[in-house]
N, C-alpha and C positions, 0 to 999 in steps of 0.2 A: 504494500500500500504506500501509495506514496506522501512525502512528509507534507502538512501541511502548508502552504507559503501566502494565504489569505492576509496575513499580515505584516508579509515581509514586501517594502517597496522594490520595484523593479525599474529598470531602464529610465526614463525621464523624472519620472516621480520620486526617484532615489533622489535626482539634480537636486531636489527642493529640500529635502531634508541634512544635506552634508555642507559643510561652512563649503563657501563659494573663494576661491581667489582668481585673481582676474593679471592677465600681461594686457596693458595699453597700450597701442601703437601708435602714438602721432597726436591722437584728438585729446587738447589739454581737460576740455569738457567733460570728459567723463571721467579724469582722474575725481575731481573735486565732488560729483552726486555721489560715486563711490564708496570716497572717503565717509563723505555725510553719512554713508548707511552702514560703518561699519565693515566695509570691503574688503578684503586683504588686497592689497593693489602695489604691480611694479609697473612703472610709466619710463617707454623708451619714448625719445624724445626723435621723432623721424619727420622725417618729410621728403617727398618724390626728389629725384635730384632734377635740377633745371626748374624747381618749381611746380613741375606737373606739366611742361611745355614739352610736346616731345619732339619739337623741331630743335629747340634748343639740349635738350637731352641728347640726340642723337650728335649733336656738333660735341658736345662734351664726350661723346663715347669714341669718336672718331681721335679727340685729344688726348684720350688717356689708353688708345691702342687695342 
């Protein structure tokens, strides 16, 4: 017979019950609601090279080979 599991959470639902820690990539915004709530939070500080411009990206990738 098998064990009962009626009470043990599974798959998503476990998400909701275990502390949460978070890696930030870039968006300052959401380090600081985060923190508000408690978050365990590491914030890398990125952003697209060229700005996000990928003409100017691509002239920078041709300078650095």
């Amino acid at each position: 017979m098998p064990a009962d599991t009626s009470q043990t959470p599974s798959g998503a639902a476990r998400l909701l019950t275990e502390k949460i820690a978070v890696v930030n990539v870039g968006l300052d915004g959401f380090v600081a609601d985060l923190r508000a709530n408690a978050v365990e939070v590491v914030h890398v500080d990125w952003a697209p090279p060229a700005g996000g411009d990928p003409e100017m990206a691509a002239l920078l990738a041709r300078l650095g080979g």
